[in-house]
N, CA, C and O atoms as CSV, one atom per row, in Angstrom:
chain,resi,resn,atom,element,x,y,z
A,1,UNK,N,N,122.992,-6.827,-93.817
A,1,UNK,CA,C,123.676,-5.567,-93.673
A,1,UNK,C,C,125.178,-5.764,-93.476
A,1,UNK,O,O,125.969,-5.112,-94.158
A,2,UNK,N,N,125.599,-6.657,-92.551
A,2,UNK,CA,C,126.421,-7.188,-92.328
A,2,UNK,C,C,127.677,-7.477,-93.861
A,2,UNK,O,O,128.725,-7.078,-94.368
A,3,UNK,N,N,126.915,-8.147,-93.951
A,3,UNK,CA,C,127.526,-8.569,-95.947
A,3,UNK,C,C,127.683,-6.936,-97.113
A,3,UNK,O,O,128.538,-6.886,-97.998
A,4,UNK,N,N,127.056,-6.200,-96.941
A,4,UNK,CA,C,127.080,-5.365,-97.597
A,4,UNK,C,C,128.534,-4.356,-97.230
A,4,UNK,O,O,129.285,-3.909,-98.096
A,5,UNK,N,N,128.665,-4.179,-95.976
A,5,UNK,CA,C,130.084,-3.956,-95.253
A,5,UNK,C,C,131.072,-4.360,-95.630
A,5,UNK,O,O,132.003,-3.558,-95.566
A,6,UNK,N,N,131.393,-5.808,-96.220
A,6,UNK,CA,C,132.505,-6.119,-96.562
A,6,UNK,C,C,132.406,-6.361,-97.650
A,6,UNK,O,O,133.365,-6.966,-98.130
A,7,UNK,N,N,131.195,-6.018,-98.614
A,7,UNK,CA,C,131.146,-6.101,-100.240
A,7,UNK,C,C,132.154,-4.736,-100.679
A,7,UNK,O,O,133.051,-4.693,-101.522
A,8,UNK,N,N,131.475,-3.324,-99.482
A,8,UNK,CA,C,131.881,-1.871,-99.873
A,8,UNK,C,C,133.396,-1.995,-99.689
A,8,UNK,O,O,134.229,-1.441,-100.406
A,9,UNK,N,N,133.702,-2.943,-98.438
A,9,UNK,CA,C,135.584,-2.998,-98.174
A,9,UNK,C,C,135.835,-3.199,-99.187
A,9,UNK,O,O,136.278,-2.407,-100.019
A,10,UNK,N,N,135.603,-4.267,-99.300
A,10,UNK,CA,C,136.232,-5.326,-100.699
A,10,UNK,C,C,136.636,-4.775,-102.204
A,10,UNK,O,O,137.646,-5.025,-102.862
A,11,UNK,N,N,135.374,-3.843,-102.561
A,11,UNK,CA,C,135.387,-3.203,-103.693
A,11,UNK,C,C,136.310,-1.633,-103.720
A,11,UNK,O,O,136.538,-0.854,-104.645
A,12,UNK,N,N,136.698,-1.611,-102.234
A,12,UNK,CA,C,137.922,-0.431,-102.061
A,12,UNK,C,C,139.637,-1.001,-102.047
A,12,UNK,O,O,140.707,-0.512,-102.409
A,13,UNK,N,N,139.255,-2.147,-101.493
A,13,UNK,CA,C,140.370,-2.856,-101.368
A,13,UNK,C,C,141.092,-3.068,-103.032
A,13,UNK,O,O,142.199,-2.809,-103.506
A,14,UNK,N,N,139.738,-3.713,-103.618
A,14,UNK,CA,C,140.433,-4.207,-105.314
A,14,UNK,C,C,140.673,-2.501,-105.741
A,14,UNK,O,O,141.801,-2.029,-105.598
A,15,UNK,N,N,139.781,-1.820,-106.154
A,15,UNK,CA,C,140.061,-0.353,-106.506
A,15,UNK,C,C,141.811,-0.332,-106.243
A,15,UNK,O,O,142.722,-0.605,-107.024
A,16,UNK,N,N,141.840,0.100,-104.847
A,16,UNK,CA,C,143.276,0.480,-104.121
A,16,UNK,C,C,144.652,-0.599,-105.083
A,16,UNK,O,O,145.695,-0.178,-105.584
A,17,UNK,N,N,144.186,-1.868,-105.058
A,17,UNK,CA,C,145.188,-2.690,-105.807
A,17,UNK,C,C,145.306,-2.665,-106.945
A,17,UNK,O,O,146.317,-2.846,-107.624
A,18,UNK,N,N,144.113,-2.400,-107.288
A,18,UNK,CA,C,144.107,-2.005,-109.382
A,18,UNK,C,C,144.886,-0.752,-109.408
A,18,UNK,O,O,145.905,-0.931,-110.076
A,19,UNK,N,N,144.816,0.250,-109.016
A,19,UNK,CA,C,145.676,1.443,-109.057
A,19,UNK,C,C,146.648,1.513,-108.961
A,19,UNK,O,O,147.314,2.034,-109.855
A,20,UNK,N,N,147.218,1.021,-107.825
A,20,UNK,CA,C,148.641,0.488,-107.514
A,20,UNK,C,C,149.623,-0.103,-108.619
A,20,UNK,O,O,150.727,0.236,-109.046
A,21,UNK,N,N,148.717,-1.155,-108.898
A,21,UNK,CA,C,149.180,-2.788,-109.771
A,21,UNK,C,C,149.793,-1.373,-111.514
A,21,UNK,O,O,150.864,-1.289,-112.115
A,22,UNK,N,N,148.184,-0.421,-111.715
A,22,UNK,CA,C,148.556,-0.035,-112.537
A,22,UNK,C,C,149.632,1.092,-112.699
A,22,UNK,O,O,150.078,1.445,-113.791
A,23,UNK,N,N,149.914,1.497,-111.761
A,23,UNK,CA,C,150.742,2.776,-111.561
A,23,UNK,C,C,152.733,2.315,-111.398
A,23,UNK,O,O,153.763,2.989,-111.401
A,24,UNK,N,N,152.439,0.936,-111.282
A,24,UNK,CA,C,153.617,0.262,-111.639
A,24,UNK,C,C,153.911,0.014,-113.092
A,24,UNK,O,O,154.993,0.034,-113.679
A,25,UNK,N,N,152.794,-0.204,-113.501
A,25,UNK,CA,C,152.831,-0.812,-115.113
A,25,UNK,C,C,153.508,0.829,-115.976
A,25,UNK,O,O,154.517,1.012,-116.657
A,26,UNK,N,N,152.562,1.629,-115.597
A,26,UNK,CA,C,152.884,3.209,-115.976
A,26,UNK,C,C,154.295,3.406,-115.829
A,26,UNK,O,O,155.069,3.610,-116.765
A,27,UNK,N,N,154.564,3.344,-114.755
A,27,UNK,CA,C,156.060,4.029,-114.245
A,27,UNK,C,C,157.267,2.849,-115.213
A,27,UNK,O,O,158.326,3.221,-115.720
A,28,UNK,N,N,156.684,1.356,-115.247
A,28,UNK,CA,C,157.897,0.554,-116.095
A,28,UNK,C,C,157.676,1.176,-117.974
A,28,UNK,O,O,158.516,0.911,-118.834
A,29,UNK,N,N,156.319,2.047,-118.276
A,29,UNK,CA,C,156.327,2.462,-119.322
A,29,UNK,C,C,156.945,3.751,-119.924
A,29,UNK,O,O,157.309,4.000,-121.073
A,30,UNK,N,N,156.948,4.406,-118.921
A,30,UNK,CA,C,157.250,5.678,-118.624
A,30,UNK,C,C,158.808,5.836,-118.777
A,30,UNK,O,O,159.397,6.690,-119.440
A,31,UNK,N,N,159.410,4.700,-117.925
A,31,UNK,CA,C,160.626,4.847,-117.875
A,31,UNK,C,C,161.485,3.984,-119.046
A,31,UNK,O,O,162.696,4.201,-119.068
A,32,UNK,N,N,160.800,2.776,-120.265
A,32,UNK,CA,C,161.087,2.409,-121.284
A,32,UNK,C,C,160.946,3.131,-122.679
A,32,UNK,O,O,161.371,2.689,-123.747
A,33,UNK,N,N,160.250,4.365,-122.476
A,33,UNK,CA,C,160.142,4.882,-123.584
A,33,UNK,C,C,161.357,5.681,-123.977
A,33,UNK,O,O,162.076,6.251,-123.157
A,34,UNK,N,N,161.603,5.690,-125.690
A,34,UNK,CA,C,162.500,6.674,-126.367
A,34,UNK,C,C,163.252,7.777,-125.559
A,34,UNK,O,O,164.442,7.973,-125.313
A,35,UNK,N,N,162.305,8.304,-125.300
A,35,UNK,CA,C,162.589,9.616,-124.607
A,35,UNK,C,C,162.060,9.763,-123.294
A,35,UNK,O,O,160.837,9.792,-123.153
A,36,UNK,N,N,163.013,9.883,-122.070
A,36,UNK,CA,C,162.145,9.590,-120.888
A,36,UNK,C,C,161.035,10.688,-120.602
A,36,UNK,O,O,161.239,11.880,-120.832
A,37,UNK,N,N,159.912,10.225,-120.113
A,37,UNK,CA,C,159.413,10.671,-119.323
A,37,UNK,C,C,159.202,11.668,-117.882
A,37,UNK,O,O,158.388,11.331,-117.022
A,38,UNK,N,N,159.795,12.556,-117.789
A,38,UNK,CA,C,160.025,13.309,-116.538
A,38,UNK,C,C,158.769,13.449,-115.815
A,38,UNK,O,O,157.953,14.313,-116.135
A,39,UNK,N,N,158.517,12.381,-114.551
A,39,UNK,CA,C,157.458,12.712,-113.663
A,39,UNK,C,C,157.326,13.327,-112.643
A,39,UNK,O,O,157.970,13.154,-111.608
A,40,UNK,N,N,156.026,14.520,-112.940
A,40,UNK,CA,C,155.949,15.629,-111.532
A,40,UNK,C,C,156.263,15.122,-110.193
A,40,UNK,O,O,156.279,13.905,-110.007
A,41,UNK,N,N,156.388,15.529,-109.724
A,41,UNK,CA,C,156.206,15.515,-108.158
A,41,UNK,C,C,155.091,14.961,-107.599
A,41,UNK,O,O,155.160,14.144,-106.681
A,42,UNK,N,N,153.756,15.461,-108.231
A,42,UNK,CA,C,152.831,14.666,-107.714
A,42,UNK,C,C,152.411,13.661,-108.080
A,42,UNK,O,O,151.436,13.205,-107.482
A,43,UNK,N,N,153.001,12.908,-109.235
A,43,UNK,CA,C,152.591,12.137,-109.471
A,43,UNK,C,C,153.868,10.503,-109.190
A,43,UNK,O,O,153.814,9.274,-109.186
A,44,UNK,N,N,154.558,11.277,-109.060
A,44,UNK,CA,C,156.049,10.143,-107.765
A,44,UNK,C,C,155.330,9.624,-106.504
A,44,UNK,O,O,155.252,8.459,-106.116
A,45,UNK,N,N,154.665,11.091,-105.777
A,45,UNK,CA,C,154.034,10.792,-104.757
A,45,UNK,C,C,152.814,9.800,-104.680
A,45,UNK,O,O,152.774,9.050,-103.705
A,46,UNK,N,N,151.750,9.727,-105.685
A,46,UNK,CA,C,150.697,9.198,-106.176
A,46,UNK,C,C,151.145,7.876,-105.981
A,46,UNK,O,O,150.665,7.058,-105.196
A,47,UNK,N,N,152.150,7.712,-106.794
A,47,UNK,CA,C,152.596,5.686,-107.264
A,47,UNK,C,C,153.228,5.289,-105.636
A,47,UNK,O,O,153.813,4.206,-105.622
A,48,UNK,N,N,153.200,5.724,-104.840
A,48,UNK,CA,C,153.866,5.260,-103.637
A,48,UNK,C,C,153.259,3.837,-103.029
A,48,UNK,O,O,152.436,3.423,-103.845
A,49,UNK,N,N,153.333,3.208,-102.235
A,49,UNK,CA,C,152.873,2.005,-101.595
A,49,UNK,C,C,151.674,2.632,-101.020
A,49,UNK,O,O,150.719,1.969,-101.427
A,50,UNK,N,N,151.172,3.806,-100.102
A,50,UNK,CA,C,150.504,4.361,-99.744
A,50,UNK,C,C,149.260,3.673,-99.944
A,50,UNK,O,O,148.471,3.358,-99.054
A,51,UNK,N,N,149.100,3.391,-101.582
A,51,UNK,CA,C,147.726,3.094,-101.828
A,51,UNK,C,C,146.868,1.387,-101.531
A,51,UNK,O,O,145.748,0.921,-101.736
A,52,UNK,N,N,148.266,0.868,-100.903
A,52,UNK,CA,C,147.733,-0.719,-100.401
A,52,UNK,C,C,146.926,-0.115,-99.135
A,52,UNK,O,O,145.719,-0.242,-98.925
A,53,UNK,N,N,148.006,0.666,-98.232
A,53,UNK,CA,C,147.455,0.850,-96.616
A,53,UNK,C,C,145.994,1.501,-96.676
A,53,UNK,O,O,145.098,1.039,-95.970
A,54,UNK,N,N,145.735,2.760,-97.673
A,54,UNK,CA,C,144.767,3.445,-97.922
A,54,UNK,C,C,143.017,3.114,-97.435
A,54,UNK,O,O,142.162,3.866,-96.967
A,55,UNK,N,N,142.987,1.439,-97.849
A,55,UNK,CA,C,141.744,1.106,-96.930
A,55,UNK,C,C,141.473,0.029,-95.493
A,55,UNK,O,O,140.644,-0.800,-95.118
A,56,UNK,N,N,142.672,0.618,-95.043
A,56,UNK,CA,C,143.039,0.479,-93.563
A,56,UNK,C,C,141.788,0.325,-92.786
A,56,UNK,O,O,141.201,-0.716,-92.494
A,57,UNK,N,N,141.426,1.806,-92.446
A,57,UNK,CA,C,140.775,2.289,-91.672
A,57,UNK,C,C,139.291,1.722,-91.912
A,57,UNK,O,O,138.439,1.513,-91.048
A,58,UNK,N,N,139.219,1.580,-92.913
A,58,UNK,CA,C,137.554,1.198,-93.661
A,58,UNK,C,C,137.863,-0.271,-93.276
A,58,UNK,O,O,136.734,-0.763,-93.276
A,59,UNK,N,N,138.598,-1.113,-92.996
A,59,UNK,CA,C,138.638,-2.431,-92.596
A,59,UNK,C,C,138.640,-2.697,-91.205
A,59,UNK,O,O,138.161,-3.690,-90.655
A,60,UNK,N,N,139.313,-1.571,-90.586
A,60,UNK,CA,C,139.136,-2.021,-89.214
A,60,UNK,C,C,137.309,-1.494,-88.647
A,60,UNK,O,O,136.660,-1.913,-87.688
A,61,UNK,N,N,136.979,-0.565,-89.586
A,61,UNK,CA,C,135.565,0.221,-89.202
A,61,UNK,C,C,134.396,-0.914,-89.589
A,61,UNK,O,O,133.266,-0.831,-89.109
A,62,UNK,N,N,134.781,-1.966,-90.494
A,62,UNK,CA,C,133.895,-2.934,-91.369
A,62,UNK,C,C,134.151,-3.807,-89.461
A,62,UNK,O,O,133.378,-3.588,-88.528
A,63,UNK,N,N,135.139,-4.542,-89.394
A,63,UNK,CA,C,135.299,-5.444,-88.298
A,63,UNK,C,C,134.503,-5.191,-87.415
A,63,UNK,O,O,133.690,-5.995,-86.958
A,64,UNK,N,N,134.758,-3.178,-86.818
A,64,UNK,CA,C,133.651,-3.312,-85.108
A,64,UNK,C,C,132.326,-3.058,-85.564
A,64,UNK,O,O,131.398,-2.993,-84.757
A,65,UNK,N,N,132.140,-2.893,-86.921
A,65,UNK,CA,C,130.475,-3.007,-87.206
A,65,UNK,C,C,130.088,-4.628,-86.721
A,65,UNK,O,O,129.501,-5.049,-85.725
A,66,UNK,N,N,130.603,-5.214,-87.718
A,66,UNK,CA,C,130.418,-6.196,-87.793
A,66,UNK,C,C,130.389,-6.986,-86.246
A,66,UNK,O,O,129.462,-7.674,-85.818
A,67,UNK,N,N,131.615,-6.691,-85.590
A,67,UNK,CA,C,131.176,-7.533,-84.164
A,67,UNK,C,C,129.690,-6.816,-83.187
A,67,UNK,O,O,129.025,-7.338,-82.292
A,68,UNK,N,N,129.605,-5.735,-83.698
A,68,UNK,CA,C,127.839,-5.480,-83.057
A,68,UNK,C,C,126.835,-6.754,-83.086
A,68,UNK,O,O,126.935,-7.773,-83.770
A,69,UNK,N,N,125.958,-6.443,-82.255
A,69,UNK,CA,C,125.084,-7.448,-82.547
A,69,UNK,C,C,123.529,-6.843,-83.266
A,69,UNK,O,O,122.607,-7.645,-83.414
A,70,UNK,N,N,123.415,-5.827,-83.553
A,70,UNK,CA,C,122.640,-5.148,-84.509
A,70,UNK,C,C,123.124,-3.922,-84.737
A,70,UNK,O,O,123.359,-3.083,-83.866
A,71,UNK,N,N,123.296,-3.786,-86.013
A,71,UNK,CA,C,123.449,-2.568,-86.863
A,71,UNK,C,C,122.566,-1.867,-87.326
A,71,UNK,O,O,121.502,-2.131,-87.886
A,72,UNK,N,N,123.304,-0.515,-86.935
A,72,UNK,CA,C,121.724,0.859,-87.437
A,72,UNK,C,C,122.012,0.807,-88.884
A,72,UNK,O,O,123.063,0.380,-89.363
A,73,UNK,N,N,121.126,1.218,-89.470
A,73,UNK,CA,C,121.169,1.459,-90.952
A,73,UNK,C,C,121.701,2.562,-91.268
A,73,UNK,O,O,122.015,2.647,-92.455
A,74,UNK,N,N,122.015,3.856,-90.321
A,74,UNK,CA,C,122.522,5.187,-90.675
A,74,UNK,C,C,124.160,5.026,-90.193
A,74,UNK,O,O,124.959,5.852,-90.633
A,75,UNK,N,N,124.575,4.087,-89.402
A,75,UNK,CA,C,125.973,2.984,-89.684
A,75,UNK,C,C,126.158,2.976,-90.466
A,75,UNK,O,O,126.999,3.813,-90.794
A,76,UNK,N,N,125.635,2.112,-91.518
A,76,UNK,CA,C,125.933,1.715,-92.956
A,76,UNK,C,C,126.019,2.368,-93.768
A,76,UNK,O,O,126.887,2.407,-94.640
A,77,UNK,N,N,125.036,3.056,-93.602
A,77,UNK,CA,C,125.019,4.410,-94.645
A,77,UNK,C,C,125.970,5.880,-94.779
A,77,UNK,O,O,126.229,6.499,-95.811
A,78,UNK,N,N,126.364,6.179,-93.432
A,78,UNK,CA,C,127.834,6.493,-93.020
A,78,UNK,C,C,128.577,6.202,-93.652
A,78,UNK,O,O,129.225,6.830,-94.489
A,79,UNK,N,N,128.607,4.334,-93.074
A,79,UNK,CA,C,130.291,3.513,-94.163
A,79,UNK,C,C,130.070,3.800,-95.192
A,79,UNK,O,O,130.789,4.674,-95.676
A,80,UNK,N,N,128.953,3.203,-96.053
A,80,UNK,CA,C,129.142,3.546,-97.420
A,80,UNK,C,C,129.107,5.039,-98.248
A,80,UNK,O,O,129.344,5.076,-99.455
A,81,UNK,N,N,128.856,5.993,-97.636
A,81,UNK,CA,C,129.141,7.289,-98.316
A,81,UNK,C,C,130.718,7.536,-98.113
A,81,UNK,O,O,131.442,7.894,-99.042
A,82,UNK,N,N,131.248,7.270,-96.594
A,82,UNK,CA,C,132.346,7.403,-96.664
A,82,UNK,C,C,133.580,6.950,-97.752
A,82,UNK,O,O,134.541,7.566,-98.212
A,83,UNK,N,N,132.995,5.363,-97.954
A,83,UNK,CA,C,133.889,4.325,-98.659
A,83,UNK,C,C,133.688,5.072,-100.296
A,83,UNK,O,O,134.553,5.343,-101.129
A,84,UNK,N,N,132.585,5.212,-100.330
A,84,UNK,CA,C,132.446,6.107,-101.885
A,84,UNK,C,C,133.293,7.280,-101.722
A,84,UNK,O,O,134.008,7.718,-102.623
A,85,UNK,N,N,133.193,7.810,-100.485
A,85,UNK,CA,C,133.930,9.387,-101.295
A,85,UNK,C,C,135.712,8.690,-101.175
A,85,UNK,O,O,136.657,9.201,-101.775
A,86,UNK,N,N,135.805,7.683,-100.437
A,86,UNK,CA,C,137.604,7.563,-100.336
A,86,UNK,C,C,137.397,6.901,-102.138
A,86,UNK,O,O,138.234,7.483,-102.828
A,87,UNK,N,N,136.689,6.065,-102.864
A,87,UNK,CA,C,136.869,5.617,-103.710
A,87,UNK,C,C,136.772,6.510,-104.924
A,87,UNK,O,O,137.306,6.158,-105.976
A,88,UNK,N,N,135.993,7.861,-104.806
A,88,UNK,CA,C,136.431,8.683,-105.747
A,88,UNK,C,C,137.487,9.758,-105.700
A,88,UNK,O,O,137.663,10.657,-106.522
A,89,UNK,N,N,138.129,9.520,-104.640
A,89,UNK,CA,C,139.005,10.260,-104.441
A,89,UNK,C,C,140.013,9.823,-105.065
A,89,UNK,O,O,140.578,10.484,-105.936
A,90,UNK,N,N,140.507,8.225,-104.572
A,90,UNK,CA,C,141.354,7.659,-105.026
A,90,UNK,C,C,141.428,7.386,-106.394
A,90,UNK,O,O,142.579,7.311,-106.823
A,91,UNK,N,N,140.255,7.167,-107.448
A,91,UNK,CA,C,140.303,7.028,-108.782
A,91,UNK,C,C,140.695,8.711,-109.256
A,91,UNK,O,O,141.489,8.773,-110.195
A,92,UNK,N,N,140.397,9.534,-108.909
A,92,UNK,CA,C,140.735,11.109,-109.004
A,92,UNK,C,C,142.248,11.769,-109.044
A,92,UNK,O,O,142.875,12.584,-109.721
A,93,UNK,N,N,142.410,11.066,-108.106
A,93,UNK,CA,C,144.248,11.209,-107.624
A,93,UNK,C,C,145.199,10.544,-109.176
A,93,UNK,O,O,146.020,11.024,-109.958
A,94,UNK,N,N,144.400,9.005,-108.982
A,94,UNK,CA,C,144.743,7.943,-110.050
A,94,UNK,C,C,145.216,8.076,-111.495
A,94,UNK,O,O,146.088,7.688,-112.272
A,95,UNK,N,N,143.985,8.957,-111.392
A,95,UNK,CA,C,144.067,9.794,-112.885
A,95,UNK,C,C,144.074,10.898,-113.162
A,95,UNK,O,O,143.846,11.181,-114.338
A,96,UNK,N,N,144.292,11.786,-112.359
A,96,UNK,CA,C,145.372,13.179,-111.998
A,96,UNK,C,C,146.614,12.536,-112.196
A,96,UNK,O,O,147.082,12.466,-113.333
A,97,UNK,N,N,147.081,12.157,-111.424
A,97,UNK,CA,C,148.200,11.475,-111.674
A,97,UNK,C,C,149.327,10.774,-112.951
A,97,UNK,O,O,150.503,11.079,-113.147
A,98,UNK,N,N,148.748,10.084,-113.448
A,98,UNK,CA,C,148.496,9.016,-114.836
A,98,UNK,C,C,148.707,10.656,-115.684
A,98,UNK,O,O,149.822,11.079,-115.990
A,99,UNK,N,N,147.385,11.427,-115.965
A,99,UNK,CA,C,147.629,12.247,-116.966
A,99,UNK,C,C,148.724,13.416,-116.920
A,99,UNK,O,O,149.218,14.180,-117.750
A,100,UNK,N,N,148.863,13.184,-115.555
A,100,UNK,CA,C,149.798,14.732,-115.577
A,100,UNK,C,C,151.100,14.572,-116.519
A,100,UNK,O,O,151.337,15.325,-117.464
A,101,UNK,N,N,151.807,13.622,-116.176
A,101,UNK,CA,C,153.128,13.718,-117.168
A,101,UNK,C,C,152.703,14.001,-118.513
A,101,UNK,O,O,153.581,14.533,-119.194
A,102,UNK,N,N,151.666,13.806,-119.054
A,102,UNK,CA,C,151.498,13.873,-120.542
A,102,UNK,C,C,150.872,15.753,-120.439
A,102,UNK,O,O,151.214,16.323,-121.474
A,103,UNK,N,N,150.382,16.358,-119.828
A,103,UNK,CA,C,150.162,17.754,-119.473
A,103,UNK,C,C,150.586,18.594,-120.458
A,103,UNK,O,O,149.786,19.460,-120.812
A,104,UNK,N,N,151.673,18.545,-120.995
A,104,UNK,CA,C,152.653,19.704,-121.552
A,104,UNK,C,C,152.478,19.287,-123.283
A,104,UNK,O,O,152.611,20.118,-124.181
A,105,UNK,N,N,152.240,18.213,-123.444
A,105,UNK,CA,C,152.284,17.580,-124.961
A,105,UNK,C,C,150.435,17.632,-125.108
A,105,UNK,O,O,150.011,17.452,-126.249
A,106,UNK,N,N,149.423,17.862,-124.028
A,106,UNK,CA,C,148.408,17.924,-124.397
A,106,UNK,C,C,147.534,19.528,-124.970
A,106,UNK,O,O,147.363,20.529,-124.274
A,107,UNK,N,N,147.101,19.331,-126.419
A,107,UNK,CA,C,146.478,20.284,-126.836
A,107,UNK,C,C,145.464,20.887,-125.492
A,107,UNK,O,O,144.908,20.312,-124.555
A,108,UNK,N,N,145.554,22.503,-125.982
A,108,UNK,CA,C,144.557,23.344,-125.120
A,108,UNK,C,C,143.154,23.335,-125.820
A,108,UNK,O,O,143.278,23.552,-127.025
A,109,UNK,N,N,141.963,23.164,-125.453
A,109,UNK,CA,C,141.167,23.121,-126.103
A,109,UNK,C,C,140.268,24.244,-125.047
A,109,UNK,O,O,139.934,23.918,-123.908
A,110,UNK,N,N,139.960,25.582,-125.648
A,110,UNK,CA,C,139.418,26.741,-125.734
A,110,UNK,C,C,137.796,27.102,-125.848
A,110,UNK,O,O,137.428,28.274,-125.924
């Protein structure tokens, strides 16, 4: 059970850095193209550092599980619904984000 705790960190942690890593790559694309890119507001906010600290809390919550000396299973099951909903949140934001600048050049489909 123990192990499964820091599989769910782990796989929030890379998430959080893949997003990041990519939202840099975006913004050096964004800002090399022909014609710049003008990015919303929310999506300035999105690319911030924010998203390293983001699974903070889920690391320090993995640690005092972990120093227990038996874990309930409705613990775990807690962490991991929690860690899922921060991880679809964050891919949500990710790509809210990512698509919005393109918003205005995208066909309406009816």
């Amino acid at each position: 059970m123990k192990v499964s705790l820091w599989l769910f960190t782990l796989s929030l942690v890379i998430l959080c850095f893949v997003c990041w890593a990519l939202c840099h790559v975006l913004v050096d694309i964004w800002r090399n193209e022909a014609e710049a890119v003008a990015l919303p507001l929310f999506t300035r906010l999105a690319i911030q550092p924010w998203l390293l600290l983001y699974p903070v809390p889920w690391i320090i919550y993995a640690a005092s599980l972990t120093r227990r000396k038996d874990i309930q299973p409705g613990a775990v099951f807690l962490f991991a619904g929690t860690i899922s909903f921060a991880a679809v949140t964050i891919l949500s934001v990710f790509a809210f984000a990512a698509i919005l600048p393109y918003a205005s050049s995208l066909p309406l489909v009816v």
